[in-house]
C-alpha positions as CSV (number, residue, x, y, z in Angstrom):
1,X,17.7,-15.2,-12.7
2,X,18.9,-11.9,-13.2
3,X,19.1,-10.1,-16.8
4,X,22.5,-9.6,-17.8
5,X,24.1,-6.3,-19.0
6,X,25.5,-6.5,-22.4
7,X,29.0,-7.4,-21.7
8,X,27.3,-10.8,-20.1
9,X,28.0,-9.6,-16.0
10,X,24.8,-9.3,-13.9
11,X,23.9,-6.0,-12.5
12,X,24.7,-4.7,-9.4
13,X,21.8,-4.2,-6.7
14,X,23.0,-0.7,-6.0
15,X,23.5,-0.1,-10.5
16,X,21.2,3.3,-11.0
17,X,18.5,3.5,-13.3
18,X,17.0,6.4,-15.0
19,X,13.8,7.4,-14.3
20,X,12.1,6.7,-17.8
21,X,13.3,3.0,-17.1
22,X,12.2,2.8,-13.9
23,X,9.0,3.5,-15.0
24,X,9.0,1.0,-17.9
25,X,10.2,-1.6,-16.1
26,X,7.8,-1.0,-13.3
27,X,4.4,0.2,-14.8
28,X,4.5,3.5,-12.8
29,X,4.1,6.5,-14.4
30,X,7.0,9.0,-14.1
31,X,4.5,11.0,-12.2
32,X,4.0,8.7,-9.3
33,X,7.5,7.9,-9.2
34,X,8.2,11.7,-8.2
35,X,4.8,11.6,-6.2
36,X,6.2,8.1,-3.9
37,X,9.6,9.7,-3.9
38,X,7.7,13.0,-2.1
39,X,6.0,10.8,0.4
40,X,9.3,9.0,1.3
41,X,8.7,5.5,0.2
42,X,11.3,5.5,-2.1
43,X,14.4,7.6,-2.6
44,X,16.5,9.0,-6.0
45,X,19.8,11.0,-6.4
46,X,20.7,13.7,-8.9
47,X,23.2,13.2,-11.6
48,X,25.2,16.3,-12.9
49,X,22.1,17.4,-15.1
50,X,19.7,17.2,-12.7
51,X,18.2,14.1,-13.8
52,X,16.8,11.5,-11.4
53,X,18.1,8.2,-11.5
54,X,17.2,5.3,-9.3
55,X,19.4,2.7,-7.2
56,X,18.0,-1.1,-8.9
57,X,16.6,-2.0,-5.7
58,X,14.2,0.5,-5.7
59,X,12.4,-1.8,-8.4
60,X,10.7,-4.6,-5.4
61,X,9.6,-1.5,-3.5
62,X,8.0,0.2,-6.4
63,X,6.7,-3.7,-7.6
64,X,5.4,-3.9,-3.9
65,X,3.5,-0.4,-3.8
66,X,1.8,-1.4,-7.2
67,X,0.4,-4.5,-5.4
68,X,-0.7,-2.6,-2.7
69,X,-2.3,0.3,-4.3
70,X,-4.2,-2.3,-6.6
71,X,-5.8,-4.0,-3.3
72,X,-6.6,-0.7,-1.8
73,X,-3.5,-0.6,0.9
74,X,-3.2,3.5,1.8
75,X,0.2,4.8,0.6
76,X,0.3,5.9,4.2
77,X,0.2,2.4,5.2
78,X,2.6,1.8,3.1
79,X,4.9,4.6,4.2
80,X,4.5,3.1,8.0
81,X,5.5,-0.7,6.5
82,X,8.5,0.2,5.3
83,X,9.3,2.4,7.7
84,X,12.5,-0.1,8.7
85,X,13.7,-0.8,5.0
86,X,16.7,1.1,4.2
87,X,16.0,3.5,1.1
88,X,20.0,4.4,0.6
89,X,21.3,0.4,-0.1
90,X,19.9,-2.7,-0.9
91,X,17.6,-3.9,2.5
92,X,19.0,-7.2,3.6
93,X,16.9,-10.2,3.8
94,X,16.3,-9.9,7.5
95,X,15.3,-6.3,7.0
96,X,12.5,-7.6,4.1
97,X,11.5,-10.4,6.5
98,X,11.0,-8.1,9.4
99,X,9.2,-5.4,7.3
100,X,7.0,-8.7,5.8
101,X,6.3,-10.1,9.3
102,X,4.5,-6.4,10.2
103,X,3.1,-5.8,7.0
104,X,1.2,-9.1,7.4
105,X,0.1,-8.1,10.8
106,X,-1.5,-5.3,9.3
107,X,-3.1,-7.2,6.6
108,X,-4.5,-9.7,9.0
109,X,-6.2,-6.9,10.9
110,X,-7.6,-5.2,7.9
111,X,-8.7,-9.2,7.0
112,X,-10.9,-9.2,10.4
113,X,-12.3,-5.5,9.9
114,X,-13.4,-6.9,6.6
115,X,-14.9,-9.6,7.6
116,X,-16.6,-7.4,10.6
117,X,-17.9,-5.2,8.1
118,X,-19.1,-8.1,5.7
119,X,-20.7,-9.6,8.7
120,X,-22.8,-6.8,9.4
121,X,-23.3,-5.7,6.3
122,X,-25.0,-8.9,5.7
123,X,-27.3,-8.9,9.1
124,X,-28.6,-5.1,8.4
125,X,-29.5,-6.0,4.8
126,X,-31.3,-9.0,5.9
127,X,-33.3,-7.6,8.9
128,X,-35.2,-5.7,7.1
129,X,-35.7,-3.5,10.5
130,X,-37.4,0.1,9.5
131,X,-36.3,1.6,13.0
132,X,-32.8,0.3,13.0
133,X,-33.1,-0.4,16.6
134,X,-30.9,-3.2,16.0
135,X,-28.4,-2.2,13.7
136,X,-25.0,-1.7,14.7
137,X,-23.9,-0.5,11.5
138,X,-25.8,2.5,10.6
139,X,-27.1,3.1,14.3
140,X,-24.9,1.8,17.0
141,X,-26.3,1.7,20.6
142,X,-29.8,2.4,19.1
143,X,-28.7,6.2,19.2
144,X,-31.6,7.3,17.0
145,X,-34.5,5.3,18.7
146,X,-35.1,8.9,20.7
147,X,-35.5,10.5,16.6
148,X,-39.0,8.4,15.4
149,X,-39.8,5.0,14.2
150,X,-39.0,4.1,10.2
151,X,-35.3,4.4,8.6
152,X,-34.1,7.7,9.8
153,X,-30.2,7.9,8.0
154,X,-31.9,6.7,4.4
């Protein structure tokens, strides 16, 4: 349910925010508002002093760059995801859905690199190999078996 302005009516998607409640209600500093504005992933206006003020639906995309940031997603990811969601009026479901249908495509392939990694991660410390002849992680295709025997990266 939607907070209600004073008067009792609920706020319209498009209502503008100033920046130092934007940030309040969002957690981000006023600095990385300005910084995600510069990268593109999420848009102001100017009023008549110069001051920044931000449409209400810029809230879910700041709320989803938070999440993101705090699971290690790349604001150039990011930038890429929401390439498709309008910045200049409130996305439209379909929009979100399409935007959330490639942005879990991503995740799912950063998932199975993860698990990759973990997987290997796991064999090389429990070999115990001094060579690394058989590590793919540290020396794929055996490229330093022409260097000497013992651990030659370490």
């Amino acid at each position: 349910m939607a907070a209600h302005r004073p008067d009792g009516t609920e706020p319209a998607a498009d209502d503008r925010l100033p920046i130092g409640e934007v940030s309040a209600r969002t957690g981000a500093a006023v600095s990385a508002l300005r910084f995600y504005e510069e990268l593109g992933l999420i848009a102001s206006e100017r009023d008549g002093r110069n001051r920044r003020s931000y449409p209400r639906h810029m809230l879910r995309r700041i709320a989803l760059i938070s999440v993101a940031k705090r699971i290690g997603i790349p604001l150039e990811d990011l930038r890429e995801a929401f390439a498709d969601v309008p910045l200049d009026r409130p996305p439209s479901h379909q929009e979100w859905q399409r935007a959330s249908r490639n942005w879990k495509l991503r995740l799912e392939e950063r998932r199975r690199t993860i698990e990759r990694l973990e997987a290997e991660l796991t064999g090389c410390i429990g070999c115990g190999c001094l060579s690394m002849k058989a590590c793919a992680l540290l020396n794929p295709h055996d490229a330093l078996a022409g260097d000497g025997t013992g651990p030659r990266r370490l």
